[in-house]
N, C-alpha and C positions, 0 to 999 in steps of 0.2 A: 518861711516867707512872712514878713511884715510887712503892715500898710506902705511902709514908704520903699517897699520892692515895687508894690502894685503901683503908685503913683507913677514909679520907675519906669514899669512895663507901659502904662496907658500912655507916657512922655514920649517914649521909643514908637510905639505901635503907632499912634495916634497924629504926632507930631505938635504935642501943645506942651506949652511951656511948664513949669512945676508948679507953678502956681494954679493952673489952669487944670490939670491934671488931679493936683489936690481938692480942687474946689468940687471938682466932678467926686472923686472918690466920697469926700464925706457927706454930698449932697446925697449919694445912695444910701451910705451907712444911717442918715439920719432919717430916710425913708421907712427902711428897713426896721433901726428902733422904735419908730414912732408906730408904725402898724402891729408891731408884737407887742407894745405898750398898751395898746387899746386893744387888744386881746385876739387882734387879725391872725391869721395864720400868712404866711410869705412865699408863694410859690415860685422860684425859677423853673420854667420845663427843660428838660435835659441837666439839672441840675442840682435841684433838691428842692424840698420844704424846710422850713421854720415854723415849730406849733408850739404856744407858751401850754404849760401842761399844769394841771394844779396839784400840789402830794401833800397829802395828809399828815397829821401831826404823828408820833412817831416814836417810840422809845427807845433810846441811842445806852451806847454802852461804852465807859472808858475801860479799852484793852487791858489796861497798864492797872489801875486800881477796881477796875468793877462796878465801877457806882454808875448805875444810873441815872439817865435827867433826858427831858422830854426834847424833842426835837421840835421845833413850831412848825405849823402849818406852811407854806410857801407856794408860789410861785418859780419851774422850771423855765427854760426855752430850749427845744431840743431842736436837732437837724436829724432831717430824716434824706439818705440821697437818692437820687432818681434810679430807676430802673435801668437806664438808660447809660449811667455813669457809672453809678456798681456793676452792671458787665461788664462793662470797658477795663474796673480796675481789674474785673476776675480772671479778665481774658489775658492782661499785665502781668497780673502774680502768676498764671499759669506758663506764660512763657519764661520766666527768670527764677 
């Protein structure tokens, strides 16, 4: 699925136009960037988090030749799912 599925769905579900549909979609998306950008974590309940994570710098390895060189320090953002979701998917895979 890609955004313009979900615009899709919120157009069908909702009954607003695509434009109206998009406007909504990226207005959350840019919620959503904007509070992991200033370092917030993002909670939906029933649905997950978003936590920016920070990972130290690192010594990396090329497979192919072996040489070394330093990874930089960085900036993740991970998704963690709700408790609430993940059984749901368990209860899914355990049936199929």
């Amino acid at each position: 699925m890609v955004k313009a599925d979900i615009v899709r769905s919120i157009e069908l579900q909702m009954g607003l136009s695509h434009e109206e549909a998009s406007q909504q979609v990226e207005q959350i998306l840019e919620i959503i960037k904007n509070s992991l950008e200033n370092g917030d974590s993002v909670l939906i309940s029933g649905f997950g988090q978003w936590k920016v994570r920070s990972k130290k710098a690192r010594v990396g390895r090329n497979p192919k030749t072996k040489d070394e060189y330093e990874i930089s320090p960085r900036k993740v953002v991970t998704f963690y799912p709700s408790n609430v979701w993940r059984n749901e998917l368990q209860k899914q895979a355990n049936k199929g």
